[in-house]
C-alpha positions in Angstrom: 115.2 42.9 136.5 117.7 45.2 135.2 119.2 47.8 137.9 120.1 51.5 137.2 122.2 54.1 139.1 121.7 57.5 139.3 124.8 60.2 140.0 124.7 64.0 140.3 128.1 65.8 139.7 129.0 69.0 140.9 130.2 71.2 144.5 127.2 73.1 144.0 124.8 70.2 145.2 127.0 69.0 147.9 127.2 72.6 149.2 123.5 73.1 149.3 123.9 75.7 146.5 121.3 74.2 144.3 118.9 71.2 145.6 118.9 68.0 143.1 115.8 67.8 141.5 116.7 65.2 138.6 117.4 62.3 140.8 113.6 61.8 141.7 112.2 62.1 137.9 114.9 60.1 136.6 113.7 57.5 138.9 110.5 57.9 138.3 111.0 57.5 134.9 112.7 54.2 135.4 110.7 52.7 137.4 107.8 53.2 134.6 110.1 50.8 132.6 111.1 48.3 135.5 114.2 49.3 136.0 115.2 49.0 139.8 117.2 51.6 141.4 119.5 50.7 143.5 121.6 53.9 144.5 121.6 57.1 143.8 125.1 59.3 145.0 126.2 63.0 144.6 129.6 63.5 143.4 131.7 66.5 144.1 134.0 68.3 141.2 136.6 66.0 141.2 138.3 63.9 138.4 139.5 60.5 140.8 136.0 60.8 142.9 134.2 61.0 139.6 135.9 58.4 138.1 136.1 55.8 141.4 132.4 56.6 141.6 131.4 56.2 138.3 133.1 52.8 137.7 131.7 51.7 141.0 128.4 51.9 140.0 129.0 50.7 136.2 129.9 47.5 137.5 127.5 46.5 140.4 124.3 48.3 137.9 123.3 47.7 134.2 122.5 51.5 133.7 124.0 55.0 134.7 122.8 58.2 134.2 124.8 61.4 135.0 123.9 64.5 135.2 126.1 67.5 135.7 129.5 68.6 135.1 128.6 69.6 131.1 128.9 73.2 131.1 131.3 75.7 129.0 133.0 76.5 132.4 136.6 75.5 133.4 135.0 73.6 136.7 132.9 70.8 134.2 135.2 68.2 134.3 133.0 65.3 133.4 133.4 65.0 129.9 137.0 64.4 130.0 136.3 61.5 133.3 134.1 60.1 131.1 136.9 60.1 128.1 138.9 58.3 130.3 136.7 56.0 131.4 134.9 54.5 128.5 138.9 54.4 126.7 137.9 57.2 124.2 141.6 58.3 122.6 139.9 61.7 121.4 137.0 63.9 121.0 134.8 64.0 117.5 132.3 66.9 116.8 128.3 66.3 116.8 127.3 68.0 113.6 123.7 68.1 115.0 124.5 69.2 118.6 126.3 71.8 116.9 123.3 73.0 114.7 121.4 73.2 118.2 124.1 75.3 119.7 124.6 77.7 116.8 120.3 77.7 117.1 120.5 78.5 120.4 122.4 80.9 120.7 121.6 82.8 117.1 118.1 83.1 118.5 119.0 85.0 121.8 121.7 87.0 119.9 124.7 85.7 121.8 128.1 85.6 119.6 129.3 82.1 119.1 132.7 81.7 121.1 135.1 78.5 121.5 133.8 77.6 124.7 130.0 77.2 122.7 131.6 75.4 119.9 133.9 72.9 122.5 130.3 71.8 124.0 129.3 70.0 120.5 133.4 68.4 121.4 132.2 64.5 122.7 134.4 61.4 123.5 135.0 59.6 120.1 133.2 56.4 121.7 129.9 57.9 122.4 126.6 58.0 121.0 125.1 61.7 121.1 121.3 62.4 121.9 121.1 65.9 120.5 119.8 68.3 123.4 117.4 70.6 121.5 116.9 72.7 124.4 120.8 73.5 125.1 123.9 73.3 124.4 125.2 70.3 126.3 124.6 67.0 124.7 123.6 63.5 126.1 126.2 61.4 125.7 125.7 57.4 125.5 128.5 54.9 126.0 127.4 51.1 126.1 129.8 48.0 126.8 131.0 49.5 129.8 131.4 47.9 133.5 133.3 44.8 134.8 131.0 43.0 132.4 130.7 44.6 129.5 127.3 45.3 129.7 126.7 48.4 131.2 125.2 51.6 129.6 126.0 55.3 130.7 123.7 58.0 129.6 125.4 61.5 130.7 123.0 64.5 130.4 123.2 68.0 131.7 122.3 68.8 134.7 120.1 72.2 133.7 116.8 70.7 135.2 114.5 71.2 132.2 117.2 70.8 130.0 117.6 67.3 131.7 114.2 66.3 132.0 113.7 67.3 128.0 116.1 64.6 127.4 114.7 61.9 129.2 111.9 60.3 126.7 115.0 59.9 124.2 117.5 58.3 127.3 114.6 56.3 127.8 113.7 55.1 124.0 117.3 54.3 124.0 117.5 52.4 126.9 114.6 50.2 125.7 116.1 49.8 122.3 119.6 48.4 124.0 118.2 46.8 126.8 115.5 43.6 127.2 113.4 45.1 129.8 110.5 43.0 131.9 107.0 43.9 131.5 105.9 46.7 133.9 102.4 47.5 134.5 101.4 50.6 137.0 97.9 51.5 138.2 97.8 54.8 140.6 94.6 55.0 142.7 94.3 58.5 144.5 92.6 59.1 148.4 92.6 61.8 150.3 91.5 62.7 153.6 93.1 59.5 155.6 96.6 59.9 156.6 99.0 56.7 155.3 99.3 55.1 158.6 95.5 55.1 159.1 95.3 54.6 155.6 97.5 51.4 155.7 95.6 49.4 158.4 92.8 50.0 156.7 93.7 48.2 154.0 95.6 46.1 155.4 93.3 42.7 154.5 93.3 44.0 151.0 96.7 45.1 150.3 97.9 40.9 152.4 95.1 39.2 150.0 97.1 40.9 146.6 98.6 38.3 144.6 102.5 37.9 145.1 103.4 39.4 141.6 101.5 42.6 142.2 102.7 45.3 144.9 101.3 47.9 146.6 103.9 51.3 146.8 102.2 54.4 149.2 103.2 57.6 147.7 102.0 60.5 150.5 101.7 64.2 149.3 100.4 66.9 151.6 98.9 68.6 148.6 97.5 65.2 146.8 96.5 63.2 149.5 98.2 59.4 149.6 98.5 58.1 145.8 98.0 54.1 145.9 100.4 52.4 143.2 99.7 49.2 142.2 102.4 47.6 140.2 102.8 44.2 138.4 106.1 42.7 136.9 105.7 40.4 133.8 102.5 38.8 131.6 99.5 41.5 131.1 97.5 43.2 134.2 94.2 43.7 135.1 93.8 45.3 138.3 89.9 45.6 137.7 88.8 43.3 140.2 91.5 45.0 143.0 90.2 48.7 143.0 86.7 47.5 143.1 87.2 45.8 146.2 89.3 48.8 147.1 86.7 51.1 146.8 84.3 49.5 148.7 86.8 49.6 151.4 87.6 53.3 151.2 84.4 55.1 149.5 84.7 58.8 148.9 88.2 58.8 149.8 89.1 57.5 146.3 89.0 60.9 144.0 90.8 60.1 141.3 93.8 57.8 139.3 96.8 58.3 137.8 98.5 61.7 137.5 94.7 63.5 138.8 94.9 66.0 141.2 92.1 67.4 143.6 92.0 70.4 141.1 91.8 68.5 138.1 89.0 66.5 138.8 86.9 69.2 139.9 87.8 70.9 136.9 87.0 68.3 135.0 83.5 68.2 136.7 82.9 71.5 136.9 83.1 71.8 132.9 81.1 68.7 132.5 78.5 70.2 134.2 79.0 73.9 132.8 78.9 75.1 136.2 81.3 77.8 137.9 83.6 78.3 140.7 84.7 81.6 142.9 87.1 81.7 145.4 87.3 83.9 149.0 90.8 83.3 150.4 92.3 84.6 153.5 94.6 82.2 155.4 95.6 80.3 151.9 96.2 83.9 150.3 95.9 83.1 146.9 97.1 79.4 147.0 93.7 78.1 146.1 93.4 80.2 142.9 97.0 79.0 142.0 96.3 75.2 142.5 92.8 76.0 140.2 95.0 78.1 137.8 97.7 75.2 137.5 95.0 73.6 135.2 95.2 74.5 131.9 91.9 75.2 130.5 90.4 77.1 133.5 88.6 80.0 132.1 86.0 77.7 131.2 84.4 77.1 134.7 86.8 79.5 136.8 85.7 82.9 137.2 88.1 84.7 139.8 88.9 85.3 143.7 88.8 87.6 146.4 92.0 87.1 149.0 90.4 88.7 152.0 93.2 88.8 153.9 92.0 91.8 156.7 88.1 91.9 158.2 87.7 95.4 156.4 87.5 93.6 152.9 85.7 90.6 154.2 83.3 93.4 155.0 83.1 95.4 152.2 84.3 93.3 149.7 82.4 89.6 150.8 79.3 91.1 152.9 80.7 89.4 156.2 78.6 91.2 159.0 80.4 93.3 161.3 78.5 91.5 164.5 79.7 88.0 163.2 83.4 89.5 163.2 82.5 91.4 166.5 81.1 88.1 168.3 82.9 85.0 166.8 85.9 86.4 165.0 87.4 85.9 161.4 88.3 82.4 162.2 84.8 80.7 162.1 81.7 79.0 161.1 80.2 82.0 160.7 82.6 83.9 158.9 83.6 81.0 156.1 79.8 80.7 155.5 79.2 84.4 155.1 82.6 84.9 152.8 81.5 81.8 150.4 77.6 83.2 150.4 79.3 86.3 149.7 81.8 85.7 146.7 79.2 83.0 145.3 76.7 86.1 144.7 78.9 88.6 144.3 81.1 87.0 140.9 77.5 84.9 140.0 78.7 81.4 140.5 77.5 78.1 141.3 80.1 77.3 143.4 82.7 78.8 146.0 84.8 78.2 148.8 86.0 80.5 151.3 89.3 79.5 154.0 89.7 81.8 157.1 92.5 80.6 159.8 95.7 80.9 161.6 98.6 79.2 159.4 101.4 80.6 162.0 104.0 81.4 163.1 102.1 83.5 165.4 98.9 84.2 165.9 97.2 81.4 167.6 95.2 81.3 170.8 94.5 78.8 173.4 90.9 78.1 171.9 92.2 79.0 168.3 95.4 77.2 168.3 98.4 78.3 165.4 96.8 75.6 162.3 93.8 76.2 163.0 91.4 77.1 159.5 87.3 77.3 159.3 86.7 76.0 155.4 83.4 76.6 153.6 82.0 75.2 150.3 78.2 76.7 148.8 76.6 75.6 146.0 74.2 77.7 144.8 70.3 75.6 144.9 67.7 75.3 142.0 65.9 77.9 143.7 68.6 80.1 144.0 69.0 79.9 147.4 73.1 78.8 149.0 73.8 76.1 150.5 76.8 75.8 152.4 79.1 73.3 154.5 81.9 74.1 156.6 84.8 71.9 158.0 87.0 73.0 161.0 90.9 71.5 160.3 93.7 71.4 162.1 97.9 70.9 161.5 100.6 71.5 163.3 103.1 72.7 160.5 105.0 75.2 159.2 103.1 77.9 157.4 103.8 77.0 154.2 102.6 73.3 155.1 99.7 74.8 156.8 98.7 77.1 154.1 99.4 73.8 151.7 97.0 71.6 153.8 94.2 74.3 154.2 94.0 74.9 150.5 93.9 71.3 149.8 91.1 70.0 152.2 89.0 73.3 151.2 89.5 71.8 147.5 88.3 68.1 148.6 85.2 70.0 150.7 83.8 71.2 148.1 84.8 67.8 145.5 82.9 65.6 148.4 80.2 67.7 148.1 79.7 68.7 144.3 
């Protein structure tokens, strides 16, 4: 299998400035091609650090990827480290990156300066993947390492910029390198944490042939993604999740890349039906994880965030005497706020989340993560029928809020 590393450059991560999101989709995007990756480092701005570092991991990996250090300013010093390193004795100009950067900057009516045109300036032994989307290329350099064999791909470190590049690094990579076969099946659960999760399956997951492993990848938002994955010949993993979902039922809601809002969306416009919201604890984070999905309008109608009892009232026809005798924070209240935004924007479907998601707040019988959910569906007859759930965390608020939206979301999937 070949091996990858994956360096950051740049005071500004190291500092806290900035937080590195490349690292993890680079990885990801390895790993998709079975490439192992065995470290991943942040390196300050510094030419002998850069260059130790660099060379360190050119000859104990097959592949590095950079990113960082690429920008107009007199602190990028990569480009010149890397000179150095792969024995470059000048710079050459990419015509293409050049085209971009002239593009680029033409189109937001910036004046082309020296410090532009120097950024289309590469080592004379690299191989340039244009950057459409700035003005820093990727720059390849193969034959590199205490072997000879190792490949360095150094992009920018602007995240999208970075990301855009990253189907091109990784054509490239295949084209130079003989990779194993990789296959990768994603089965989705929520609603059992992963160390519950785990010994449940934990007869399965032992009985799984040697040359197929099991990877748990746990997201409070998601649930726990199971990712089977088998190196070399051509996989079936048929005959696994079927046993799998015998085991765990209902809990399975999806594979791949689906999400709890995507596969009720996706049901929701098979059936032509339609969905409201009536938020108060989650504030609007339920409409944004419905909105993320593109295509929406077609079974989404709108929300009300309820955040104070004077809107629940007037707004959502929550009875003052429910308020008055069990409080917003209840069975009562959820049911009357999903009945309530159902008939109100003419749905077939709603859910309603009322709760404490903290700091403050909580009481001894109501504790600080504590949330009443609701899910109605409106009947045949036009009558509502509703379910509630009762959840508890002990997060921060943004984790709370995270986890309220997300089991009001797999309510109302489980009971669609």
């Amino acid at each position: 299998m070949k091996t990858a590393s994956i360096c950051t450059i740049g005071d500004e991560i190291l500092i806290g400035q900035i937080v590195d999101t490349n690292s993890s989709h680079i990885a990801r995007e390895l790993n998709l091609l079975g490439i192992q990756v065995k470290y991943m480092t942040s390196i300050g701005d510094d030419r002998e650090r850069i260059l130790s570092e660099l060379g360190n991991c050119l000859d104990h990996t097959d592949i590095v990827i950079v990113t960082g250090g690429l920008g107009p300013t007199k602190d990028d010093i990569t480009k010149d480290a890397l000179r150095e390193l792969a024995g470059a004795k000048g710079y050459k100009q990419s015509a293409e990156q050049m085209a971009h950067i002239e593009r680029i900057l033409g189109a937001r009516g910036i004046p082309l300066i020296d410090t532009n045109r120097a950024q289309a300036l590469v080592p004379d032994t690299c191989t340039v993947i244009p950057n459409k989307l700035g003005t820093a290329p990727c720059m390849a350099f193969y034959g590199l390492g205490q072997h000879g064999t190792a490949a360095l791909y150094s992009l920018p470190g602007v995240p999208f910029e970075a990301i855009g590049l990253l189907p091109d690094v990784m054509a490239d990579i295949r084209r130079h390198f003989a990779l194993e076969a990789i296959t990768h099946h994603t089965v989705v659960t929520f609603g059992i944490p992963e160390s519950t999760l785990a010994k449940q399956i934990e007869p399965w997951e032992d009985a799984l042939p040697e040359n197929i492993h099991l990877a748990y990848l746990p997201n409070p938002t998601i649930g726990v993604r199971l990712r089977l994955t088998q190196f070399g010949g051509q996989a079936d993993f048929t005959p696994y999740i079927a046993e799998l979902q015998k085991i765990l039922g209902d809990a399975i809601y999806g594979e791949g890349e689906d999400t709890l809002q995507v596969v009720i969306g996706r049901r929701l416009r098979a059936e032509g039906k339609t969905l409201a919201l009536a938020e108060s604890c989650t504030g609007g984070h339920l409409s944004e994880l419905i909105t993320s999905v593109a295509g929406c309008s077609d079974y989404y109608k709108g929300s009300v965030t309820s955040y104070s009892n004077e809107v629940k009232m007037r707004v959502l026809g929550v009875r003052p005497e429910t308020l008055a005798q069990f409080g917003a924070v209840s069975e009562q209240c959820v049911r009357e706020m999903a009945t309530g935004v159902l008939r109100a924007l003419d749905t077939d479907y709603a859910v309603a989340t009322s709760g404490i998601a903290g700091p403050g707040g909580g009481t001894p019988t109501k504790p600080v993560g504590t949330a009443w959910l609701a899910a109605a569906k409106r009947l045949p007859d036009d009558t509502v029928a509703v379910v509630t759930e009762c959840v508890h965390f002990a997060s921060s608020r943004a984790v709370n809020i995270e986890r309220f939206a997300s089991y009001a979301l797999d309510l109302l999937r489980r009971n669609m």
